[in-house]
N, C-alpha and C positions, 0 to 999 in steps of 0.2 A: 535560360536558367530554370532549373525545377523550384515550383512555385510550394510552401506551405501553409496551411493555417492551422495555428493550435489556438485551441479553446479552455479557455483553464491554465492559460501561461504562467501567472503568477503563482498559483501553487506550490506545493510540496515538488511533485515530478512535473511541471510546465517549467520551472526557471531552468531547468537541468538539459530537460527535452530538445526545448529550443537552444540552447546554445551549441549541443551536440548535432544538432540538423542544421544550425548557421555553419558550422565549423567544417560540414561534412559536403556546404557551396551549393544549401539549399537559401531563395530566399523566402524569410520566414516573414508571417506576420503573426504577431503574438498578441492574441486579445483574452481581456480580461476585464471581471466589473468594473474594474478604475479606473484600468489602460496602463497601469504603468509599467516600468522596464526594471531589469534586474542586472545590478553593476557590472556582472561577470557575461552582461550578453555581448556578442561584437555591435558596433557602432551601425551598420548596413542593416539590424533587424528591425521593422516596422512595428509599435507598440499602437493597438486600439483598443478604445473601450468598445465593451459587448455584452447582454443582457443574452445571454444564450436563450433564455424564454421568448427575445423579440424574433420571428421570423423575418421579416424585413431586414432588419438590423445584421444578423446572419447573412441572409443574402446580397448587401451590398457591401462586409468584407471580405467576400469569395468574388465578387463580382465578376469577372468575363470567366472566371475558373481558375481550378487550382488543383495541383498533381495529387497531392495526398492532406487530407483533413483529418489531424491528432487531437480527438475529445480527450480530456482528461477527465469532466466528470460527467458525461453519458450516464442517462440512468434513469430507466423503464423503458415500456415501449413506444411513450410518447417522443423520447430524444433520440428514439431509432427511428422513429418515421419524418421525425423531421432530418435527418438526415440521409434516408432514403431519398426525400422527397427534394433534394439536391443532388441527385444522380448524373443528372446532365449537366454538370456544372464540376462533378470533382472526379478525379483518376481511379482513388482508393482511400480507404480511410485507416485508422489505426486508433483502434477505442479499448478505453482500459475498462477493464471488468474485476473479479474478483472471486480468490479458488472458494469463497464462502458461497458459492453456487453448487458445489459437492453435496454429494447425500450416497450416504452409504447403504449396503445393499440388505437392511433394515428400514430403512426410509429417515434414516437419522441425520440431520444436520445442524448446519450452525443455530437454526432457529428454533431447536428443539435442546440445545445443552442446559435449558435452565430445567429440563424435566428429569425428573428419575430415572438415571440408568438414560439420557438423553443426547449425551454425548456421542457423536460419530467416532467409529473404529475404521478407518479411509484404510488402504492398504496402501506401504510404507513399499516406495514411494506413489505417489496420488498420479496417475496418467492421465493427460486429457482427456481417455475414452471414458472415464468413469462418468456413470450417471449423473445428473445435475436434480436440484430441485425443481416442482414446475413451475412454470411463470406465473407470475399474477402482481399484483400492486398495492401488497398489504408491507411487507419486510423486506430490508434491505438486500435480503439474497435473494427471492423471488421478483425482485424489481431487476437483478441487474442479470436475471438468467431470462426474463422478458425481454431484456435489450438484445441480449445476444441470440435469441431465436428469432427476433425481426431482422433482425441485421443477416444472420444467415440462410434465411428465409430469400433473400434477395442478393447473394452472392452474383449473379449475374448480369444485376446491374450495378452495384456497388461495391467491388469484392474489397473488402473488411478483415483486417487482423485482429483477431481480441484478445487482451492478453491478462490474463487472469496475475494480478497480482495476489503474493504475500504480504506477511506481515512489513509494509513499507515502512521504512525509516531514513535519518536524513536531516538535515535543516528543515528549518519553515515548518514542519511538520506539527499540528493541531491536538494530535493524541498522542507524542511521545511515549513509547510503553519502556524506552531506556529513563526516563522519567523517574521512575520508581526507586533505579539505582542511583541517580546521579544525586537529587536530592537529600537522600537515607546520605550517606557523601556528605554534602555538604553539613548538613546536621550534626556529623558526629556520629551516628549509628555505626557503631563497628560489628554486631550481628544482626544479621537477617535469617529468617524461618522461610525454606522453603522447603512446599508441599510437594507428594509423589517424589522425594526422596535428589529432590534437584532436577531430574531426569525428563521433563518435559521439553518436549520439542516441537516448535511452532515456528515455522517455516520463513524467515528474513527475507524483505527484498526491498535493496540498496534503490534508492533513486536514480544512482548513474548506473547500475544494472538493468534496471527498467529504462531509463534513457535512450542506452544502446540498445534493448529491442526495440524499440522506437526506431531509431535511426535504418537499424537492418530491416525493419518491417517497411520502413517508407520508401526504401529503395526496391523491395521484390515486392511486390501487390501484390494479392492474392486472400481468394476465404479461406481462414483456418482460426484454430484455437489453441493458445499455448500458455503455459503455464510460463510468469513471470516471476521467478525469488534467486536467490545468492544461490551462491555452486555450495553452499554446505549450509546444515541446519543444526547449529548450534545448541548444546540444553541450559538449561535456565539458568545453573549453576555456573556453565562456561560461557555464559553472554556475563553475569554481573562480574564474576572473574576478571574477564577484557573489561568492563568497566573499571573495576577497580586498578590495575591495571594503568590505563590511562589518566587517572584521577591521581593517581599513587597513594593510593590506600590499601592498608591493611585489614581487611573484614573476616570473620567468623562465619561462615554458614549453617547454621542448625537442619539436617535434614530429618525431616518427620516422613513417614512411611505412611502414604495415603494421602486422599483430600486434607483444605485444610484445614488443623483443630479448629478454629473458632474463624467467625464469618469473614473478617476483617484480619486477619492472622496465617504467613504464607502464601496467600495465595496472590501471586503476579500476574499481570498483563502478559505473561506467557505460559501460565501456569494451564495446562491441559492434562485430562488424565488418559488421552491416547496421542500418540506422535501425530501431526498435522507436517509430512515430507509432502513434498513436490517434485514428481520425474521433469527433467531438465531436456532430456536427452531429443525432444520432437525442436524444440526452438535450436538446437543447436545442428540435426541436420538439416530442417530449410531452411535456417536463416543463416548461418555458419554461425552463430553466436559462441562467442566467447566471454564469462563474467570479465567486467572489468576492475572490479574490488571488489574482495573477502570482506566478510562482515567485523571482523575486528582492525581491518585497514582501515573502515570507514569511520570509525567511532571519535575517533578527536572532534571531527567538524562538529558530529552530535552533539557530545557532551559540551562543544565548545558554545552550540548554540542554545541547547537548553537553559546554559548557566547563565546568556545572558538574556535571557527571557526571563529567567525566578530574581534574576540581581535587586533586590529589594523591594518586592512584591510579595503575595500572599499566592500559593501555586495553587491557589485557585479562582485568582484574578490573572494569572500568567495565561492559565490551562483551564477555561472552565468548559469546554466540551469531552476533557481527561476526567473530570470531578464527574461531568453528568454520562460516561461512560463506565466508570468504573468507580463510581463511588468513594470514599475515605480508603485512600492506598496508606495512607500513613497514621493508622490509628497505633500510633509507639504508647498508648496507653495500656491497650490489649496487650499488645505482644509482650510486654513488662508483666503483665499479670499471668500472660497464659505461660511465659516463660517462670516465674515467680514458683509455679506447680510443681 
């Protein structure tokens, strides 16, 4: 039987990964800081604790080897070499990376959107050949474009799939950016302001889409790089829509023309003021990949798990890495005034 190890099982994309690699008559071992298992895994998958920083530790849940090694959260060049540094011990690996390694052919990326005119214009759709940031270990895009130049640096002894995801979403998920809508919901809000005229497009990708490349990745090895998001890229006004939608509510959408008026006011965890697409088209001829759910198929579980993460909590003791990511999403004081004008 094909052996695997994923790193990072408890997760957002590990509870998913691994049941889709059990199912698929891999056996799996699923480790994670705590070790523990997720209801929906089959019964035959192996749960351990793992301190991915301990090398030792690492090395004696791969012990005699293991066909394909799935990081979930790989990240610099330090977590490529210790996984280089396992080469004689594993088949192939499958390590998820991130399209926030793009840099447009201005030099503009994700770590430059907070400057003037800083914003990347990527060409619509984004192809793996495009340039990347360079590596280094100051930001989170040039950490994980470091991983991915060690890693494919040594394609010949470790050949490595990376798969650049998007905007993930999902259960278990730590930064819900459907968050925005489900709450505003709950509250009561029946209009929202959004900026660039609704029209902002920031590229989804489903955890059981990123799954299945998983699953198709760990069965052909091989070095390459592909882009991992949903077979469509939905705009801002048509993701809260589908929210609403499944919430069964009724909302207003104010679109304002441009950035947004005031700091706290329109602007959403998808709110970009150039499209961020993703070409699909390279993962689906080597791997044969087919999405397995559309992004508004997926949205029940979402909203299903969000609401019960805020169920009588302060969403910023639900979500406070959403809070120290994107600051007061729900300043309804503002939007009352700016609306008010």
């Amino acid at each position: 039987m094909r052996r695997a190890v994923v790193i990072g099982a408890t997760g957002q994309i590990g509870r998913v990964a691994v049941g889709a690699l059990a199912r698929d008559g891999w056996e799996v071992t699923a480790t994670s800081l705590g070790g523990g298992r997720d209801g929906t895994w089959p019964e035959e998958v192996r749960s351990a604790r793992l301190d991915r920083a301990d090398d030792t530790a690492l090395t004696e849940v791969i012990g005699d080897g293991c066909d394909v090694l799935v990081d979930m959260v790989a990240y610099g060049a330090e977590h490529a070499r210790q996984l280089t540094g396992l080469a004689d011990r594993v088949g192939s690996a499958v390590v998820i990376s991130s399209l926030s390694v793009y840099e447009d052919d201005k030099g503009r990326g994700f770590d430059t959107q907070s400057e003037p005119d800083g914003f990347p214009e990527y060409p619509v759709p984004v192809p793996e050949t495009l340039r990347t940031v360079q590596p280094g270990d100051d930001t989170y895009s040039n950490r994980k474009a470091a991983l991915e130049r060690e890693l494919l640096a040594v394609a010949d002894q470790l050949p490595t799939t990376l798969l650049r995801a998007g905007a993930i979403h999902g259960p278990y998920c730590r930064t819900p950016r459907e968050l925005y809508v489900v709450k505003r919901n709950l509250d009561g809000r029946r209009r929202r302001i959004l900026a660039f005229g609704g029209t902002s497009r920031f590229h989804p990708a489903s955890v059981h889409n990123i799954a299945e490349l998983i699953r198709l990745a760990a069965a052909r090895p091989g070095s390459r790089v592909l882009n991992a998001c949903d077979p469509e890229a939905p705009t801002v006004a048509e993701i809260c829509a589908a929210i609403d939608a499944v919430m069964g509510v009724e909302t207003e959408s104010v679109l304002v023309d441009g950035p947004p008026p005031a700091p706290t006011v329109g602007d959403t965890p998808w709110t970009v003021p150039a499209p961020v697409v993703c070409d699909m088209t390279a993962a689906e001829r080597e791997l044969g990949y087919r999405p397995v759910v559309e992004y508004a198929e997926s949205l029940p579980e979402t909203v299903a798990s969000i609401e019960r993460q805020l169920a009588g909590r302060d969403w910023r003791e639900a979500y406070p890495k959403m809070f120290q990511a994107y600051g007061d999403l729900f300043d309804y004081a503002a939007e009352d005034a700016w609306s008010a004008t």
